[in-house]
C-alpha positions as CSV (number, residue, x, y, z in Angstrom):
1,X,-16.5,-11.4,17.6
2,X,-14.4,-9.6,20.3
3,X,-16.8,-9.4,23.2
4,X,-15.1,-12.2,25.1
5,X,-11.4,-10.5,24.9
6,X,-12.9,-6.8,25.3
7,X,-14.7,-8.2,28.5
8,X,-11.4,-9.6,29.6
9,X,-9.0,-7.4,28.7
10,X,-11.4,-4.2,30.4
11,X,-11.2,-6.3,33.4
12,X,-7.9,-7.0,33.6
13,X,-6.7,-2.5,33.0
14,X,-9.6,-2.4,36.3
15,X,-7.0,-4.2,38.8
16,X,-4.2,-1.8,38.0
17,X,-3.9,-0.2,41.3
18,X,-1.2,2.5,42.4
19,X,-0.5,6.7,41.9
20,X,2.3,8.8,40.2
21,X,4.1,5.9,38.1
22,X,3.3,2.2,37.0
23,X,5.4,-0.2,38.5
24,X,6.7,-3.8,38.7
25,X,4.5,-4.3,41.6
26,X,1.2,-2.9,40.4
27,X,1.2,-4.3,37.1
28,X,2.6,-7.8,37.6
29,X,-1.3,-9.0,37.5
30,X,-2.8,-7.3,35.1
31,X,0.3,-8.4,32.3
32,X,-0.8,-12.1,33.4
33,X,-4.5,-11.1,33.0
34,X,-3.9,-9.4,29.5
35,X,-1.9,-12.4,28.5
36,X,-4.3,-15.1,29.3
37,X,-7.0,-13.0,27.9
38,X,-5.2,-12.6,24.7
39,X,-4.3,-16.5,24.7
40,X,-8.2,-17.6,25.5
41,X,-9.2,-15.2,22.4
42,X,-6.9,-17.6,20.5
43,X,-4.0,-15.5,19.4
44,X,-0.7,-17.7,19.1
45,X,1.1,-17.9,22.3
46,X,4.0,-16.4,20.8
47,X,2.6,-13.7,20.0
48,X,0.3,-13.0,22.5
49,X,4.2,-13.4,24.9
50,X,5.7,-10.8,22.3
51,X,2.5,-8.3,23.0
52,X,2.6,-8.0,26.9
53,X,6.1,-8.3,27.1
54,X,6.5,-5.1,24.7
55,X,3.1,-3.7,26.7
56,X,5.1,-4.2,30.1
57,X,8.2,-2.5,28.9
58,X,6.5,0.4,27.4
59,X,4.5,1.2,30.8
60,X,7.3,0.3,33.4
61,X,8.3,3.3,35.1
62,X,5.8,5.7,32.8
63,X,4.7,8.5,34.4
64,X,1.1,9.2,35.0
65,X,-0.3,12.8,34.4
66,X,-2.3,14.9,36.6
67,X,-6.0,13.6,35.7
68,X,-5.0,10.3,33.6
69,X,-5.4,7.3,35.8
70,X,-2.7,3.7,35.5
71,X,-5.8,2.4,34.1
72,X,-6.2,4.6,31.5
73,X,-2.8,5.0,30.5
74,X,-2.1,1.5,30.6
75,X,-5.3,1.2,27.9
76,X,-3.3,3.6,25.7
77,X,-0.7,1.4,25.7
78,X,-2.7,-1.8,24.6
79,X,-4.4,-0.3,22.2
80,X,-1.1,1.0,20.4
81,X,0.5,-2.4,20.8
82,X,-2.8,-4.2,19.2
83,X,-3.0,-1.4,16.3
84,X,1.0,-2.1,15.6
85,X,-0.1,-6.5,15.8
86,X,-2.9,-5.8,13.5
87,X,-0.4,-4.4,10.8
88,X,-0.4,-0.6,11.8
89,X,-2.3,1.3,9.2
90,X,-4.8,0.5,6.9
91,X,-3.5,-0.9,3.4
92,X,-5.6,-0.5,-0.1
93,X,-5.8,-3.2,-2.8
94,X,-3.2,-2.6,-5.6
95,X,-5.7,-2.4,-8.7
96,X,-2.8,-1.3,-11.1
97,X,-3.5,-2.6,-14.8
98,X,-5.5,-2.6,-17.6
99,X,-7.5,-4.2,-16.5
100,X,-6.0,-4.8,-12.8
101,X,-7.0,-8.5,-12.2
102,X,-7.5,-9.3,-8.7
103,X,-7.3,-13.1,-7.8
104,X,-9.4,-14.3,-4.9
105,X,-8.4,-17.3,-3.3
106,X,-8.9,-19.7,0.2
107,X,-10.5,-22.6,1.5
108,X,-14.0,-24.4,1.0
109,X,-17.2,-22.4,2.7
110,X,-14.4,-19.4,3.8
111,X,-17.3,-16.7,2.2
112,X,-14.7,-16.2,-1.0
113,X,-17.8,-15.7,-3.3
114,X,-19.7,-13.5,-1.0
115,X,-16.8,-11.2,-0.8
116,X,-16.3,-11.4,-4.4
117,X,-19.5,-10.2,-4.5
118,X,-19.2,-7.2,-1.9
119,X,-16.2,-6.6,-3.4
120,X,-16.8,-6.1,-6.5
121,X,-20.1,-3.7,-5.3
122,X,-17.3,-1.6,-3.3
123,X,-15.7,-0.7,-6.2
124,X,-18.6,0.2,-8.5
125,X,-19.3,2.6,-5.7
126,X,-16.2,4.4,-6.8
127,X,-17.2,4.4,-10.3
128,X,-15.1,1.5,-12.0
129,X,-16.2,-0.7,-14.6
130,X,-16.5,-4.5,-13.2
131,X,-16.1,-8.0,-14.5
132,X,-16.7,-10.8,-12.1
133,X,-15.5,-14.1,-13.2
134,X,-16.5,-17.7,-12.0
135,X,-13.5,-19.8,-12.2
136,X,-15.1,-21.9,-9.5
137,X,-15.8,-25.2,-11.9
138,X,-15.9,-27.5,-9.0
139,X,-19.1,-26.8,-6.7
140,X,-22.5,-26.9,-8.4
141,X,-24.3,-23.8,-6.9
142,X,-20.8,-21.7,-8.0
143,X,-21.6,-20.1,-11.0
144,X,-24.9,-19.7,-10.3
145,X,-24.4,-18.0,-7.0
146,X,-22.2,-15.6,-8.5
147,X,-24.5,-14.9,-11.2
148,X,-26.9,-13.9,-8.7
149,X,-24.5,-11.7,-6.9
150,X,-23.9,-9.8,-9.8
151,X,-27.7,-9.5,-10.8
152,X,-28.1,-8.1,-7.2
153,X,-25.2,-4.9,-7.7
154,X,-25.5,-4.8,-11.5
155,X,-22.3,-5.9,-12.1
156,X,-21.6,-8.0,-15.4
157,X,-20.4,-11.8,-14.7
158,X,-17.8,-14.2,-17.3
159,X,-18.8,-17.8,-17.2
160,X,-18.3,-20.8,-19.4
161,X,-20.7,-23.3,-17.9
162,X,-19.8,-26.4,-19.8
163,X,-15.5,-25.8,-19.3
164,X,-13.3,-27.9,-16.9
165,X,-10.4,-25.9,-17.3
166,X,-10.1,-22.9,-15.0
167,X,-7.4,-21.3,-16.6
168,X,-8.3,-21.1,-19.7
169,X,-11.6,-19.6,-18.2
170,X,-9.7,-16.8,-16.6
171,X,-7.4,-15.9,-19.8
172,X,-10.8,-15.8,-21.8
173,X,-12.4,-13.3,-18.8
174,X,-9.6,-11.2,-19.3
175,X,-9.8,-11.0,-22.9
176,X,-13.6,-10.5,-22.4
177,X,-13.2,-7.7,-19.8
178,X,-10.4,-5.4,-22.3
179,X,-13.3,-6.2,-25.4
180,X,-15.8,-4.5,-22.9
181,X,-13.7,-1.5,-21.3
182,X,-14.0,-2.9,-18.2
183,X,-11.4,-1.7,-16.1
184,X,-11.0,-4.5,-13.1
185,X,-11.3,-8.0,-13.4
186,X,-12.0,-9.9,-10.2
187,X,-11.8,-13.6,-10.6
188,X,-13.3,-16.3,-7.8
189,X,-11.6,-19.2,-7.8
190,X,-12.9,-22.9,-6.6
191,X,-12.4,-23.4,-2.6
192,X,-9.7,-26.1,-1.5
193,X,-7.7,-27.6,1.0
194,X,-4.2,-26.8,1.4
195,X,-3.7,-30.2,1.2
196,X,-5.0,-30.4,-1.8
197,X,-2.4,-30.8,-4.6
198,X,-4.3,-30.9,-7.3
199,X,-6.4,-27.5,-6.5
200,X,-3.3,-25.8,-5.3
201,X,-1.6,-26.6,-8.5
202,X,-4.7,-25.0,-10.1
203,X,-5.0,-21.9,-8.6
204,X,-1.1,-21.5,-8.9
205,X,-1.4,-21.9,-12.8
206,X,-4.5,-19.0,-12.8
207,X,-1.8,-16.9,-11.1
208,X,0.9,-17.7,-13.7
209,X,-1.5,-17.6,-16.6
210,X,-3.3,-14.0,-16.3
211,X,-0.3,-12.4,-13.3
212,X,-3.5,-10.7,-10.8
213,X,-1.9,-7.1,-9.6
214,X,-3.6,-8.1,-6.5
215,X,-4.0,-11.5,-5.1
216,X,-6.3,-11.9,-1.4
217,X,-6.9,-15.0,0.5
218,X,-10.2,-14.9,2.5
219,X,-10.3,-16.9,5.5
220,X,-13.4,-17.7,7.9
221,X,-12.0,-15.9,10.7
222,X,-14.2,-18.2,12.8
223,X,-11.8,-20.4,12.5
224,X,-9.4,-19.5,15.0
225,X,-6.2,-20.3,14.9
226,X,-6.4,-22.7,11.7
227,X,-7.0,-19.6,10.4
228,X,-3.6,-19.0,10.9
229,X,-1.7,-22.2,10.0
230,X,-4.1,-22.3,6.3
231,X,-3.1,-19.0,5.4
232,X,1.1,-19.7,6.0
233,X,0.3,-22.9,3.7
234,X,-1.4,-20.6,0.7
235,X,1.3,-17.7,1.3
236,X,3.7,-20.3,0.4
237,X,2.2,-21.1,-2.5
238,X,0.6,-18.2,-3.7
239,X,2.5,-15.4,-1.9
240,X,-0.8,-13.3,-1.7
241,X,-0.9,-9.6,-1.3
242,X,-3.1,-9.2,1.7
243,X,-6.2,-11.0,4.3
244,X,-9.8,-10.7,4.1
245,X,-11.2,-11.5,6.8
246,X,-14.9,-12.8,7.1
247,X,-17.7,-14.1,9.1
248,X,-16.6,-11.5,12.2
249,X,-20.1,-11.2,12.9
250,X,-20.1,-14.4,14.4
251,X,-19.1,-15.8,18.0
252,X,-15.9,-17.1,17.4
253,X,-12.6,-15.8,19.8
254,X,-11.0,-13.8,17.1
255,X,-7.4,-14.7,17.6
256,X,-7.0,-15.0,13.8
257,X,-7.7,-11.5,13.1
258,X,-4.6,-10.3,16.3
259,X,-2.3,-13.4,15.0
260,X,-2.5,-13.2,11.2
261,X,-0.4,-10.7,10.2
262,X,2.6,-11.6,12.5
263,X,2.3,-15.4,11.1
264,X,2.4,-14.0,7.7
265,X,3.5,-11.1,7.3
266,X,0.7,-9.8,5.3
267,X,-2.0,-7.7,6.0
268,X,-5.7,-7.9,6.5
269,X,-6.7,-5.6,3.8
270,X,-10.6,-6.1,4.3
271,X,-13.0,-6.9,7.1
272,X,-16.7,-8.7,5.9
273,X,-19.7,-9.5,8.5
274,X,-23.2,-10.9,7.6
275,X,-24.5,-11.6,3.8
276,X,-25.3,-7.7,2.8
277,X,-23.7,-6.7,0.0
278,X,-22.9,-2.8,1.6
279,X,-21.4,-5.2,4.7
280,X,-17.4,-4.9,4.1
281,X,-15.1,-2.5,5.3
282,X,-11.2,-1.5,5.4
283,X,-9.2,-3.1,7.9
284,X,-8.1,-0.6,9.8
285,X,-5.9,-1.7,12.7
286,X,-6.3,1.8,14.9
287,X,-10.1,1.3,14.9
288,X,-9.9,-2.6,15.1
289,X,-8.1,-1.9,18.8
290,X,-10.3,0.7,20.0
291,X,-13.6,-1.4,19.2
292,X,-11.7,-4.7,21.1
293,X,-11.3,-2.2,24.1
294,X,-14.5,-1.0,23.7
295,X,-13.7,2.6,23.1
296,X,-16.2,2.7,19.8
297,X,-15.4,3.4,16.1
298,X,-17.4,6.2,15.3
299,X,-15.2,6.9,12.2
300,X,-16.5,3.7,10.5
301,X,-19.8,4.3,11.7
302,X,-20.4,7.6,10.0
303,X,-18.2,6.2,6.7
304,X,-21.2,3.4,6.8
305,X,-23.7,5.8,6.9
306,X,-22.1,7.5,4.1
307,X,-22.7,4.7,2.0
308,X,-25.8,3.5,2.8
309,X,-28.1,6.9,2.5
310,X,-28.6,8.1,-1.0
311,X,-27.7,11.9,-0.7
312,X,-30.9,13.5,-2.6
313,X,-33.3,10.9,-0.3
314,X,-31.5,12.4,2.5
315,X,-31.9,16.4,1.4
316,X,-35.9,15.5,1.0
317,X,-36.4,14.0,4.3
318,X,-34.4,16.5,6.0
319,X,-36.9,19.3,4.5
320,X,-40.0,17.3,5.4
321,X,-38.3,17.3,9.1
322,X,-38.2,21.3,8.8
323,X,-41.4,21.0,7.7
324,X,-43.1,19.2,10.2
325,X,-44.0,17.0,7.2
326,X,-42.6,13.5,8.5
327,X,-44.3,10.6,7.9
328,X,-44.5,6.7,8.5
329,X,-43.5,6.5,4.8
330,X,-40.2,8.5,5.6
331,X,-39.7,6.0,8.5
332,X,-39.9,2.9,6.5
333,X,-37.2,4.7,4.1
334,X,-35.2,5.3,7.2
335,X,-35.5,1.8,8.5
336,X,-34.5,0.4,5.0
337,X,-31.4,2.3,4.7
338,X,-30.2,1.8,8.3
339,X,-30.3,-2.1,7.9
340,X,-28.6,-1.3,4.4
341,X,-25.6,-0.8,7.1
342,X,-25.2,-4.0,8.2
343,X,-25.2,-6.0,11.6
344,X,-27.6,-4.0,13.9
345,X,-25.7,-5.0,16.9
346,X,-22.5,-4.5,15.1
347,X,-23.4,-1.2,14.4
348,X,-24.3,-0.7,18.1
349,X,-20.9,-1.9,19.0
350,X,-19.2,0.9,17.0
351,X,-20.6,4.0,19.7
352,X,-17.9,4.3,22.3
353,X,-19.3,2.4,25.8
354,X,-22.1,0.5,23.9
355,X,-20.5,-2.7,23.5
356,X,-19.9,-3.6,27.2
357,X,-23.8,-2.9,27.4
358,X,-25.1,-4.8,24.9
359,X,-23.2,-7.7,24.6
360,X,-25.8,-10.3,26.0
361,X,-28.5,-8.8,24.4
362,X,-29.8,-10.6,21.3
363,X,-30.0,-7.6,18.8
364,X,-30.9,-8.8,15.1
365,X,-32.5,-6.9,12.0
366,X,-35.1,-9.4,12.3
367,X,-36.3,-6.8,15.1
368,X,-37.4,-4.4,12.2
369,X,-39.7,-6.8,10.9
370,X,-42.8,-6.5,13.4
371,X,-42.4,-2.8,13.1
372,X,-41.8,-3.1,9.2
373,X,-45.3,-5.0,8.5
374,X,-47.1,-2.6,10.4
375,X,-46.3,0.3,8.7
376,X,-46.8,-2.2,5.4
377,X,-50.3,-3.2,6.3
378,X,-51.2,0.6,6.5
379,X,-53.2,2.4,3.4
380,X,-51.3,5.0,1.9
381,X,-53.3,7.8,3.4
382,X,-53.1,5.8,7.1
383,X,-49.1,6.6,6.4
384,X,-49.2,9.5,5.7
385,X,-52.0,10.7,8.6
386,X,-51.5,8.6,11.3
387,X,-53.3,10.5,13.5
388,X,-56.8,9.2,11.1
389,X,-55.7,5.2,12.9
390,X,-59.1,4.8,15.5
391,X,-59.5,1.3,17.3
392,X,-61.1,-0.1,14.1
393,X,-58.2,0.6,12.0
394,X,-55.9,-0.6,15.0
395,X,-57.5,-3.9,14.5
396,X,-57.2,-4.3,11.0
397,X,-53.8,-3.8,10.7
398,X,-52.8,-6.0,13.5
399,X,-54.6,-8.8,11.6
400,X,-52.7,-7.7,8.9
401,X,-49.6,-7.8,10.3
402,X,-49.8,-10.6,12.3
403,X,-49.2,-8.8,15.3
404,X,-51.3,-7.4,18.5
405,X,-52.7,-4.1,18.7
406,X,-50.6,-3.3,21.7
407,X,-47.4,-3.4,19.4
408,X,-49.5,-1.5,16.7
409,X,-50.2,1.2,19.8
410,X,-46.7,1.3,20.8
411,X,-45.1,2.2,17.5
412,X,-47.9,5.0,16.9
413,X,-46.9,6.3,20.6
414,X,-43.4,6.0,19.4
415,X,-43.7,7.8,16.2
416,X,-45.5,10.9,17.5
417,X,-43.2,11.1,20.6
418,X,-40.4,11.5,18.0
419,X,-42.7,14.2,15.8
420,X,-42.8,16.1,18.8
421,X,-39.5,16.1,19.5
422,X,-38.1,17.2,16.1
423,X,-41.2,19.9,15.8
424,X,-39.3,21.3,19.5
425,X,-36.1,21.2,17.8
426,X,-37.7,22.9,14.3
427,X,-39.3,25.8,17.0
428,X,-36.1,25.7,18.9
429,X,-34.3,26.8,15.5
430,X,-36.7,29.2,14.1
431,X,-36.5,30.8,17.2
432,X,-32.8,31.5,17.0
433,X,-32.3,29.5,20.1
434,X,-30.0,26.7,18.1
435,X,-28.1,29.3,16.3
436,X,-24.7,28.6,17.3
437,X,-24.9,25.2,16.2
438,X,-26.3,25.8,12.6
């Protein structure tokens, strides 16, 4: 999503010249360059004015320490100026109540399902009792779609197929949720247009009718700066409680997600990329700005690790490592709960100085799949002893595969390079050499 600006913006710090102090003189250009990159990622003029004028201010006449470069100071400054535009810190979703209802809301093909989805799997996570409710009684696929969400996380879903009235639906769901103990109610509502009276209207008696303790608009942040203007039109309406913003796995310029909360004075409470149901984050503005200036978040790296890896699967493969004992089976495990994760190339972009590297490279998940049928075309005992795989073997799971033996070579090469090396480390450790690390 921020490639573009983070290419921009790292060029624009790179013609800050001058020693001791930045000045008028030596950072004349690079304001313009930061402005214009700001304004191409399509962030409001306004506010991307606002933003270097408060940047320039700030680093006028600051002193640069022994060992810190105008560059890199000047960096410092960005980043604190796009944390404070991106709301400051992160904020949680009130889920006061009993139930708490949480109301989800925005336009048509915005990914307000999906989230409801993800959401709703976030929060079983943390041990609460969920009902999902399809209030959607417009599109056909609605219901259904949810249904299928919540069949996917195991999370319990309030429909009434053959009802046209959406309020009525939600009041029932509510009812439904305190009969079953459930402890958070999270209600999908139909996609509109803001010019839409009618559905406006709709979602404005929901709101009236069951009082949500938490109401989020999801916008396509894709969408640029339409983004924007929609979500002032629904916070008029609505007065929502925060911004989830979705799709920023895709190509767009991302001014919506630096604009939004100075238009509206709300903030972006949640991030979502890709389809996944473990693929939705916090908002946190701190990390937000050091991923646009392509310092990494390593934070939310290890916190999606955290997620995705089952603690007791991790305690057995890490004794098998000790042991020596590692197989292709343990690899396919690994390879499943890495894409578990999310985005590949997101993921890549977290680790500080990646991004800038990999940026025109065309990193997928669908990358796993070669390496993910050749393990699958394997016998069990082939998995476990890979060393048994002669040429004849080789051939047959190729065919299988429907790949060459070359690739089939390469990941058996692979594999046993990276037995070796954890069989160094495992000597390395028994040998007392690693001990300070332990």
């Amino acid at each position: 999503m921020f490639e573009n600006l983070s290419d921009k913006l790292n060029k624009a710090v790179k013609t800050l010249k001058g020693q001791g102090r930045i000045s008028d003189i030596n950072i004349a250009a690079t304001i313009k360059e930061v402005r214009r990159a700001l304004m191409d990622a399509d962030v409001n003029y306004k506010v991307a004015k606002d933003v270097t004028d408060r940047v320039r201010e700030k680093a006028i006449d600051r002193k640069v320490m022994i060992a810190v470069e105008p560059g890199q100071l000047f960096v410092k400054i960005i980043q604190e100026e796009l944390t404070e535009l991106m709301g400051g810190q992160a904020q949680s979703a009130n889920l006061k109540g009993s139930p708490a209802i949480v109301l989800i809301a925005g336009l048509q093909g915005s990914g307000k399902t999906t989230f409801s989805g993800k959401f709703a799997n976030y929060l079983k996570k943390q041990g609460r009792q969920i009902l999902l409710v399809a209030c959607d009684i417009y599109r056909p696929a609605a219901i259904t779609q949810l249904q299928v969400l919540g069949e996917q996380i195991g999370v319990e879903v309030y429909a009434e197929p053959e009802s046209k009235n959406a309020v009525d639906i939600a009041r029932n769901a509510i009812a439904f949720a305190k009969s079953k103990g459930k402890n958070i109610v999270i209600i999908d509502t139909a996609g509109r247009l803001a010019v839409d009276e009618v559905m406006m209207k709709e979602v404005e008696d929901i709101k009236k009718a069951v009082t949500p303790s938490e109401i989020l608009f999801v916008v396509d942040s894709m969408t640029g700066q339409d983004a924007v203007n929609t979500a002032k039109t629904f916070n008029e309406r609505l007065d929502f409680d925060g911004v989830v913003l979705t799709k920023l796995d895709g190509d767009a310029r991302g001014g919506a997600a630096l604009s939004i909360k100075t238009v509206v004075n709300k903030p972006i409470k949640f991030i979502s990329t890709g389809e996944k149901m473990e693929a939705l984050d916090v908002f946190y503005p701190d990390r937000m700005a050091s991923r646009i200036l392509g310092m990494g978040d390593v934070i939310s790296l290890v916190e999606r690790a955290q997620q995705a890896f089952d603690e007791d699967e991790a305690k057995r493969l890490n004794k098998k490592m000790r042991e020596n004992k590692f197989d292709l089976n343990d690899f396919l495990t690994q390879l499943e709960q890495i894409k578990k994760m999310g985005n590949i190339k997101d993921l890549m972009g977290m680790i500080p100085g990646v991004s800038s590297q990999i940026k025109d490279l065309d990193i997928s998940n669908d990358s796993f799949k070669p390496i993910e049928a050749i393990i699958r075309s394997m016998t069990p005992k082939e998995r476990e002893k890979p060393d048994i795989i002669d040429g004849s073997r080789k051939k047959r799971i190729a065919t299988g595969s429907g790949t060459q033996i070359l690739q089939v070579n390469n990941l058996l090469k692979q594999f046993d390079q990276m037995r070796s090396m954890m069989k160094k480390v495992n000597q390395m450790q028994t040998s007392g050499k690693m001990k300070s690390f332990k």
